[in-house]
C-alpha positions as CSV (number, residue, x, y, z in Angstrom):
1,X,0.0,0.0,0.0
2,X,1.5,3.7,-0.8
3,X,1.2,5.7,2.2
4,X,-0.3,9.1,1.4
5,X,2.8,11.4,2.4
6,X,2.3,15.4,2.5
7,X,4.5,15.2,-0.6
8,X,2.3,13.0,-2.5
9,X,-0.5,15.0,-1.5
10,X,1.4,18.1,-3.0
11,X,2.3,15.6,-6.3
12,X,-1.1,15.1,-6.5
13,X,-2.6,18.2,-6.2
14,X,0.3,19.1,-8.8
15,X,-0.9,16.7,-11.1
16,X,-4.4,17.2,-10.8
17,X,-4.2,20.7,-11.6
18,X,-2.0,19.6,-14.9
19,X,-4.3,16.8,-15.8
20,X,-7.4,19.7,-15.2
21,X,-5.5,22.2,-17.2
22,X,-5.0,20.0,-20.3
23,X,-8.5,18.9,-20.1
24,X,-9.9,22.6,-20.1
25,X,-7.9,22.9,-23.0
26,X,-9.0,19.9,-24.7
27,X,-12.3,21.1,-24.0
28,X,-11.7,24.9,-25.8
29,X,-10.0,23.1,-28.4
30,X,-13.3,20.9,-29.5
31,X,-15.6,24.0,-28.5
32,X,-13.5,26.0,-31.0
33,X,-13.3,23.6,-33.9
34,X,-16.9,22.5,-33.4
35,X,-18.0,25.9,-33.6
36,X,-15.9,27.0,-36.2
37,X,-17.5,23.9,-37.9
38,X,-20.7,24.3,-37.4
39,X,-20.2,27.9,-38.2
40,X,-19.2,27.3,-41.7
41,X,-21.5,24.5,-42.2
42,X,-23.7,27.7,-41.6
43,X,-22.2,29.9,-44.1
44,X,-20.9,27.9,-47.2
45,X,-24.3,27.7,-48.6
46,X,-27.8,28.9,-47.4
47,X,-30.3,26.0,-46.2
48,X,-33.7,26.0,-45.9
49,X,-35.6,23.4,-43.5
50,X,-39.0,22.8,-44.4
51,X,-41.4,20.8,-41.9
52,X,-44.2,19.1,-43.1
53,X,-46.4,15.6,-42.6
54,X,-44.5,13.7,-45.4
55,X,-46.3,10.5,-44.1
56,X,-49.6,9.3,-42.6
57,X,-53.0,11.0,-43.5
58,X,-51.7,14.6,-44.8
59,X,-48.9,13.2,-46.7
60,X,-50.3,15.1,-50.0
61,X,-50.9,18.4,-48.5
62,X,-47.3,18.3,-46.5
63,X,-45.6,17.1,-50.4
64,X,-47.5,20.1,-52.4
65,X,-45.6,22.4,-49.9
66,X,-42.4,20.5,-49.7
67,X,-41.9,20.5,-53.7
68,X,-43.3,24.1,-53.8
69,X,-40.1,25.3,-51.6
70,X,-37.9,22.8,-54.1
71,X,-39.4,24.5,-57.3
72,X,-38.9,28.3,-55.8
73,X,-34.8,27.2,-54.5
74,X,-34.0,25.7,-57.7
75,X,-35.2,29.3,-59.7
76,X,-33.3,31.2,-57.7
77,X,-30.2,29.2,-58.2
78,X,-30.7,28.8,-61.8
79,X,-31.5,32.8,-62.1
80,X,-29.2,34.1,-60.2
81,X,-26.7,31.3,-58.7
82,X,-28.4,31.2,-55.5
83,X,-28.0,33.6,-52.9
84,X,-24.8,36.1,-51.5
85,X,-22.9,34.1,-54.2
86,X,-23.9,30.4,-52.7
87,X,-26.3,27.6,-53.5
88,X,-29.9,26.9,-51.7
89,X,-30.6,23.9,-50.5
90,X,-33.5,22.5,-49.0
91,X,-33.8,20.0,-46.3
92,X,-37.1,18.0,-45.8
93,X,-38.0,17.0,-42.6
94,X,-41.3,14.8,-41.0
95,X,-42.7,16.5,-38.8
96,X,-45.8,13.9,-38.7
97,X,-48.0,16.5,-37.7
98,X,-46.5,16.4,-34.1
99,X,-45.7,19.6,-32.5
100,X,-43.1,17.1,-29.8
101,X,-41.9,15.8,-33.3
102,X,-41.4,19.3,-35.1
103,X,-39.9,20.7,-32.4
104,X,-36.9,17.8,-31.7
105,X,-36.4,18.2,-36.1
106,X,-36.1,21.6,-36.4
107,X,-33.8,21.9,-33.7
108,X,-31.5,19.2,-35.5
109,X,-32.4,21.3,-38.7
110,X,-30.8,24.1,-37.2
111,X,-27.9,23.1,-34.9
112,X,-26.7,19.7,-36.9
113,X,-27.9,20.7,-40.3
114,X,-26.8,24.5,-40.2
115,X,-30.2,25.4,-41.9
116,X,-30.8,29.2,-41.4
117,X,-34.2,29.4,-42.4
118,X,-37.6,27.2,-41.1
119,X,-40.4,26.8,-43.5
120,X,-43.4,25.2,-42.6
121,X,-47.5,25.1,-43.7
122,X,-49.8,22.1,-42.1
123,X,-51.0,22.4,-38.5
124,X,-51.0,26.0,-36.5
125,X,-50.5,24.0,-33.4
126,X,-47.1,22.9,-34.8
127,X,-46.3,26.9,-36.4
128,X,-47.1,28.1,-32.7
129,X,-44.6,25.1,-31.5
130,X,-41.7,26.0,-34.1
131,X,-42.2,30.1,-33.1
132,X,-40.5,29.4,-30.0
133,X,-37.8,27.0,-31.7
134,X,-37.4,30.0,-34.3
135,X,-36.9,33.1,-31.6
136,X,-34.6,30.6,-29.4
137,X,-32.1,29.9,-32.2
138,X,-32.6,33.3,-33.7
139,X,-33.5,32.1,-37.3
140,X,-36.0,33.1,-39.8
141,X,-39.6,31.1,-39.7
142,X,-41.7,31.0,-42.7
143,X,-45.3,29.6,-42.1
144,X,-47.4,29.1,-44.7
145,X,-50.8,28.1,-44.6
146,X,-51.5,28.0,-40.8
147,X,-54.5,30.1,-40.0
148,X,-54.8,30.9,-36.6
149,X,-55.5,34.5,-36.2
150,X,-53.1,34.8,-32.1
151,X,-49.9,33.8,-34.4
152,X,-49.7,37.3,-35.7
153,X,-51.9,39.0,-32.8
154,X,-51.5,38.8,-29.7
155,X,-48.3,35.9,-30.4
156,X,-46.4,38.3,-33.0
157,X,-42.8,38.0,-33.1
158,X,-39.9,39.3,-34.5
159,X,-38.5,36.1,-36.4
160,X,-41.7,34.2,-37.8
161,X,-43.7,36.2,-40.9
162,X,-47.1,34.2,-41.8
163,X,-47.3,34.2,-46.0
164,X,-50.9,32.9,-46.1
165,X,-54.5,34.5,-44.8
166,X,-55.1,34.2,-41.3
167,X,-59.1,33.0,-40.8
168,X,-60.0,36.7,-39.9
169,X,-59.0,37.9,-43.8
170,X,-60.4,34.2,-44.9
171,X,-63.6,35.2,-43.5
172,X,-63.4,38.5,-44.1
173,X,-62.9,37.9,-48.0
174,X,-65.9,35.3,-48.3
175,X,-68.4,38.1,-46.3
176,X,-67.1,41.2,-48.3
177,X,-67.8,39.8,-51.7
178,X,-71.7,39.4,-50.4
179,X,-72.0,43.5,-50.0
180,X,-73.3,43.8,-53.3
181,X,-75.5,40.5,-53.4
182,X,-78.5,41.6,-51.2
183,X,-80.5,38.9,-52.7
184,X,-78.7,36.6,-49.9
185,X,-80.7,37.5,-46.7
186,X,-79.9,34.3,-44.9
187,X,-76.7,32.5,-43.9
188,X,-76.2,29.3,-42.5
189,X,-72.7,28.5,-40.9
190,X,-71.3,24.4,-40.7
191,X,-67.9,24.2,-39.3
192,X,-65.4,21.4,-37.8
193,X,-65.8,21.1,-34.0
194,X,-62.5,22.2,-33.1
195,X,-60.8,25.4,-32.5
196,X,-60.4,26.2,-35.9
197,X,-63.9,25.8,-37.7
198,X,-64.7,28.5,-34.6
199,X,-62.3,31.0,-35.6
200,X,-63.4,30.6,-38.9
201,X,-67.1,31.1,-38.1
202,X,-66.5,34.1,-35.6
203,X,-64.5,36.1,-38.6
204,X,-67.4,35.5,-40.6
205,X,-70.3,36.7,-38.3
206,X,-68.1,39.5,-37.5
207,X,-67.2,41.0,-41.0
208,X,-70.9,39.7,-42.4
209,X,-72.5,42.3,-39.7
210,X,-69.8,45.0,-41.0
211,X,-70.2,44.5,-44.9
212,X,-74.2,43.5,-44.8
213,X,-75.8,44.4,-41.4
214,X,-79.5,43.6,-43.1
215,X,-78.4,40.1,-43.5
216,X,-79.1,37.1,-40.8
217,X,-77.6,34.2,-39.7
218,X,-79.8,31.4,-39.4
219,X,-78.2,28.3,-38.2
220,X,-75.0,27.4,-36.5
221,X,-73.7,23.7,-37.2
222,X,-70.8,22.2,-35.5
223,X,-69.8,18.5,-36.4
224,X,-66.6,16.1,-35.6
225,X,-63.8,16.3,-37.3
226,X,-64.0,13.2,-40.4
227,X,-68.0,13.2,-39.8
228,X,-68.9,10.5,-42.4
229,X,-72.9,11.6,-41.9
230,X,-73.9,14.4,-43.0
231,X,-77.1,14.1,-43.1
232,X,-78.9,15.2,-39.9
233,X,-76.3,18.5,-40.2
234,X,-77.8,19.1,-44.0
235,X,-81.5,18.3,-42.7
236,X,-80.9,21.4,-40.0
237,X,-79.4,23.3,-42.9
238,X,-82.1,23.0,-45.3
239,X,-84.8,23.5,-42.8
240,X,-82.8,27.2,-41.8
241,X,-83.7,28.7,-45.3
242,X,-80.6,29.8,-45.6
243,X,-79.5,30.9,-49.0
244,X,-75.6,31.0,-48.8
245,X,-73.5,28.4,-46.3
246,X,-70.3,29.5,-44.8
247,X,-67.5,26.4,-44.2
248,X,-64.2,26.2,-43.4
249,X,-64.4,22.8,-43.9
250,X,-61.1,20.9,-45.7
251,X,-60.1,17.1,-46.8
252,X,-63.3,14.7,-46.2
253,X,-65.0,16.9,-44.2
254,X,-65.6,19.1,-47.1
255,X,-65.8,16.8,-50.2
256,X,-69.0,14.4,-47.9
257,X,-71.1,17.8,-47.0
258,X,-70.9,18.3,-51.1
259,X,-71.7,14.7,-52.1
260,X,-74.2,14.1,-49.3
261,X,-76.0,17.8,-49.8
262,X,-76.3,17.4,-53.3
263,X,-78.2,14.3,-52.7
264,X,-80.0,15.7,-50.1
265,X,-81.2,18.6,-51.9
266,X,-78.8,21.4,-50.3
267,X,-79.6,23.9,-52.8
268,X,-77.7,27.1,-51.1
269,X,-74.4,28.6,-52.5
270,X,-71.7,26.9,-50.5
271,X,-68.5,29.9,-49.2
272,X,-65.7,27.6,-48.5
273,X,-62.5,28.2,-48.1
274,X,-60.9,25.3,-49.7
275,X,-62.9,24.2,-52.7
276,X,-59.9,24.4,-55.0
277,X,-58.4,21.2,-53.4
278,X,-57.7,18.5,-56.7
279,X,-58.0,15.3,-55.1
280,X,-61.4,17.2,-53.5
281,X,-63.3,18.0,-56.9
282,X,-61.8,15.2,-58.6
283,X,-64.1,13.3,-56.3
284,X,-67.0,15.4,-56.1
285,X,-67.0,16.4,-59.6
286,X,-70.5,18.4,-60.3
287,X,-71.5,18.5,-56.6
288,X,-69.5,21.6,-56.4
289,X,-70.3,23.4,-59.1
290,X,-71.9,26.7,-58.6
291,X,-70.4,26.9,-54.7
292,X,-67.6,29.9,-54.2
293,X,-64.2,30.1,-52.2
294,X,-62.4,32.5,-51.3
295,X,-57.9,32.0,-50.6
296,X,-54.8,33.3,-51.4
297,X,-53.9,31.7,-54.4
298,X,-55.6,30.3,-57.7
299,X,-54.3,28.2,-60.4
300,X,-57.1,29.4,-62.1
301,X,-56.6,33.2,-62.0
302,X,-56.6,35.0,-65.0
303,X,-53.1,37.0,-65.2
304,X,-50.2,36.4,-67.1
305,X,-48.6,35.7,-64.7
306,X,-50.4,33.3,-62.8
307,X,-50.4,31.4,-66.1
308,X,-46.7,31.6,-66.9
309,X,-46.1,29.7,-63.6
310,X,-48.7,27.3,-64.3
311,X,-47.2,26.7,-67.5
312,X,-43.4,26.6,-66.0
313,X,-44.8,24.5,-63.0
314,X,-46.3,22.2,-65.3
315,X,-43.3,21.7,-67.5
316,X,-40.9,20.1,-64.0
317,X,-44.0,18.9,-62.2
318,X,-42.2,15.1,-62.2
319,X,-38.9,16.5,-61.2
320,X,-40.5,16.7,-57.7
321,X,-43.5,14.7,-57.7
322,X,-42.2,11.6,-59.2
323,X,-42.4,10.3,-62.9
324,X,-45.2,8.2,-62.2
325,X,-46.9,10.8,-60.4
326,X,-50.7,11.4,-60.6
327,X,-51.8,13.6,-63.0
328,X,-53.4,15.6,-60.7
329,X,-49.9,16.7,-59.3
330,X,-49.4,19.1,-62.8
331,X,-51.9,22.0,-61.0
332,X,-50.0,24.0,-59.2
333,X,-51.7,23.8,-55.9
334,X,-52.5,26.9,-53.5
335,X,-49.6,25.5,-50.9
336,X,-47.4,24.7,-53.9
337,X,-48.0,28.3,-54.7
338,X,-47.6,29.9,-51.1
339,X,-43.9,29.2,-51.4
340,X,-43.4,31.7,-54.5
341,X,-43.1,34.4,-51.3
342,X,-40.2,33.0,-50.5
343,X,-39.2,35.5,-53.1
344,X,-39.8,38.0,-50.9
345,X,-36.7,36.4,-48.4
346,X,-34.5,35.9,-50.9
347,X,-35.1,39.5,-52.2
348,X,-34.4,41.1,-48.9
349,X,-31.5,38.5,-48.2
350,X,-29.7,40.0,-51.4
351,X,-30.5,43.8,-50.6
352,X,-28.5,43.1,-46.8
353,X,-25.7,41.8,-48.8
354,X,-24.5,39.3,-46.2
355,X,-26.2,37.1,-43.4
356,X,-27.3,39.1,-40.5
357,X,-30.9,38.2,-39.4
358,X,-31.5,41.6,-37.6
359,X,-31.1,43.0,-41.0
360,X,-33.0,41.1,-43.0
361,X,-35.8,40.8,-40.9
362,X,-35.8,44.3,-40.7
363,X,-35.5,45.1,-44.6
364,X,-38.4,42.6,-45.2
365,X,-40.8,44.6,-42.7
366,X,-43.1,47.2,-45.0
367,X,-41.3,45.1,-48.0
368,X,-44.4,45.3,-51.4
369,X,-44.0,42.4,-53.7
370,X,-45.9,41.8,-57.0
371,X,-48.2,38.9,-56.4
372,X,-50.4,36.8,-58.7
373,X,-53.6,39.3,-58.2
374,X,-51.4,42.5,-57.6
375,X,-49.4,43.7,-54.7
376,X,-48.8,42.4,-51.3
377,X,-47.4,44.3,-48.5
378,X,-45.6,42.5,-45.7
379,X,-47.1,44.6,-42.5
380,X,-44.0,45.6,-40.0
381,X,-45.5,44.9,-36.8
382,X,-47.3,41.5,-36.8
383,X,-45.4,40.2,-40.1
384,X,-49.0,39.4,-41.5
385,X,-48.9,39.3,-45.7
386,X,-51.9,41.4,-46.6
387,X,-53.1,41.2,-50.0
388,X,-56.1,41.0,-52.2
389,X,-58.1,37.6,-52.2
390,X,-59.5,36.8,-55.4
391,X,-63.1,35.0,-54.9
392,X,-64.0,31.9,-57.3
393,X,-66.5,30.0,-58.6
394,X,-66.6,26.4,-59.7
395,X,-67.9,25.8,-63.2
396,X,-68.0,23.3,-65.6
397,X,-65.4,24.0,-67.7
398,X,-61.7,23.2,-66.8
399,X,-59.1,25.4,-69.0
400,X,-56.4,24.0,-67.8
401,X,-56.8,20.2,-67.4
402,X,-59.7,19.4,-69.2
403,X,-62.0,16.5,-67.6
404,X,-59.9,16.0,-64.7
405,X,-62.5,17.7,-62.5
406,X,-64.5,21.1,-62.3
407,X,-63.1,23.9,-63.2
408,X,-62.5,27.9,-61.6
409,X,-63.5,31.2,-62.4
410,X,-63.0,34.1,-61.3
411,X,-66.0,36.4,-59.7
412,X,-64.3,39.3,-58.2
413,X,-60.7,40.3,-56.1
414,X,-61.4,42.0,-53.0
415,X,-59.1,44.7,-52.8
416,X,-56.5,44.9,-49.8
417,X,-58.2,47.3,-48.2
418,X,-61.3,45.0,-47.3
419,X,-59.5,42.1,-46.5
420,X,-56.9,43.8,-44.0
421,X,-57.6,43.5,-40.2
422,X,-56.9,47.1,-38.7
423,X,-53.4,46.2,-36.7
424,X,-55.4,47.5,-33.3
425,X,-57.9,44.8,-33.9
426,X,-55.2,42.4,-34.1
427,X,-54.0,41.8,-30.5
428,X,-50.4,42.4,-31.5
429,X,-48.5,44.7,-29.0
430,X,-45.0,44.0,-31.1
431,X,-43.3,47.0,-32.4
432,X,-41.7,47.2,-36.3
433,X,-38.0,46.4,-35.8
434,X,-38.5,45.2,-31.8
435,X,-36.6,41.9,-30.9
């Protein structure tokens, strides 16, 4: 046994502080390579992580926004070599519709991936999860079609920007275009039993009563999400009298209340939000002709150049979708669509010159871009996209894929001014340039 001596105490103590030294340094040494790693994993080309449900039950709505992003990255690297003189890539993540999920990949998109922007469109539950992901890291959040109105009220912040409607301009757009159509007195409402279909159906009351204050609101129908009967909802909705029905109903929910109302003698207008939905009318075929919806993009608007994108979409559809894709996949869908305001990013990215967030957030507040249906105007405080909403109509004819389903016209574009929400009606307290 070595006895423990004062002088192998002091050896010891000697040793120690050697040993803890070189460890330290090991230690700085890793930190420093690591960071300077990760640093320029950051820098040597710009990525773009993009969240979506690439599996399960919204697989199809997750891939439209997923190749959407794709399409936009590869223009802007074949225009103009990408951005600050280096490539764009994307990286695809699952975020299976999960906010746990979405959370644990976006913070590996960020600190093992190096990606520097967030993009994401299904599920406001998840956007309001990845927010707080975004302002920890400090990186720039796109979300897409996520609707809830608190993300850019009263839950504002300085690095997410919302490129879609929120349900308050949704509504808004569907009530304003019955001003001038005083031949509607009665409105019924059927909505999805969740937070959502009551957001929807609150917008509407409230800008109904603002743009026609004669009219009334007859019935009020809330049903569980993936109803498969209809039936006793549509019986209630006949019986109202009500001339036009307001829905934010998507997916099944929306495609049965067609089928089964058309058998069931629903003859009043359907407003919906989501009527342009492919695999939707492909299914329903003339059950929704005649109903209207109102969003933020249209395949089948009428400007040049809404049609050159169709046509350029159209031309590298299998490039993302797949060669044996369905044929459905060659309309460019409204979240295909939604990602074209990443232009609006990149733009602002090459007016800063280099990578510094602060900047660029800053340079994209009050920033106008020229949209499909005119000009959009990305609001400084509450980084809401206001813009004007066209409203459409299905009809018979299809001009761009003939038989494949119903097609789209266009009734009227409800200018900016009507579809804005006042910013003191918002519940955002957030300043322009505040972090």
């Amino acid at each position: 046994m070595i006895a423990i001596t004062e002088e192998v105490v002091s050896i010891m103590r000697t040793t120690g502080l050697r040993w803890l030294v070189m460890a330290l340094a090991v230690v700085f040494i890793v930190s420093g390579v690591a960071g300077t790693c990760f640093a320029k994993k950051q820098n040597d080309v710009i990525r773009i992580g993009v969240l979506e449900p690439t599996s399960g039950t919204f697989k199809y709505v997750g891939d439209s926004k997923v190749w959407g992003v794709q399409f936009v990255a590869d223009l802007w690297n074949e225009k103009y070599g990408g951005l600050l003189g280096k490539k764009i890539e994307v990286y695809v993540y699952d975020d299976q519709m999960k906010p746990d999920v979405a959370v644990k990949m976006a913070t590996k998109a960020i600190l093992e991936d190096g990606c520097n922007v967030l993009w994401q469109g299904t599920g406001s539950h998840i956007a309001k999860a990845l927010s707080r992901v975004a302002r920890k890291y400090k990186v720039i959040y796109f979300m897409g079609s996520v609707e809830a109105e608190s993300l850019t009220g009263e839950e504002a912040d300085a690095y997410h920007f919302r490129v879609a409607l929120n349900t308050a301009m949704h509504s808004r757009a569907i009530a304003s275009y019955y001003k001038d159509k005083p031949e509607f007195k009665k409105f019924g409402i059927i909505c999805q039993d969740y937070n959502f279909g009551y957001e929807a159906a609150e917008g509407f009351k409230r800008a109904l009563k603002e743009f026609r204050p004669d009219a009334e609101i007859a019935i009020e129908v809330y049903h569980p999400l993936m109803t498969k009967d209809f039936a006793p909802y549509i019986t209630k909705l006949n019986a109202s009298g009500s001339q036009a029905i307001f829905t934010a109903n998507w997916g099944s929910d929306l495609s049965l209340l067609l089928k089964q109302g058309r058998g069931l003698g629903l003859t009043a207008q359907v407003a919906a939000y989501y009527l342009e939905d492919l695999f939707m009318l492909r299914e329903v075929q003339d059950a929704a002709i005649g109903h209207i919806w109102a969003d933020c993009n249209s395949a089948w608007y009428p400007s040049k150049k809404q049609n050159n994108y169709n046509t350029l979409w159209k031309s590298r559809y299998k490039k993302y979708c797949g060669e044996d894709a369905d044929e459905i996949w060659q309309y460019p869908g409204t979240g295909t669509q939604q990602s074209t305001y990443l232009n609006m990013l990149f733009t602002a990215i090459q007016k800063v010159g280099k990578w510094d967030v602060k900047k660029i957030i800053t340079t994209l507040e009050g920033m106008e871009y020229e949209g499909f249906y005119g000009t959009v105007l990305m609001r400084p405080e509450d980084h809401q996209l206001l813009m004007p909403i066209p409203v459409m109509q299905i009809v018979k004819e299809n001009p761009l894929y003939n038989n494949l389903c119903p097609g789209g016209t266009l009734l009227r574009t409800i200018p900016i001014e009507e579809t804005t929400i006042p910013l003191d009606k918002t519940g955002c307290t957030r300043k322009a340039g505040e972090f």
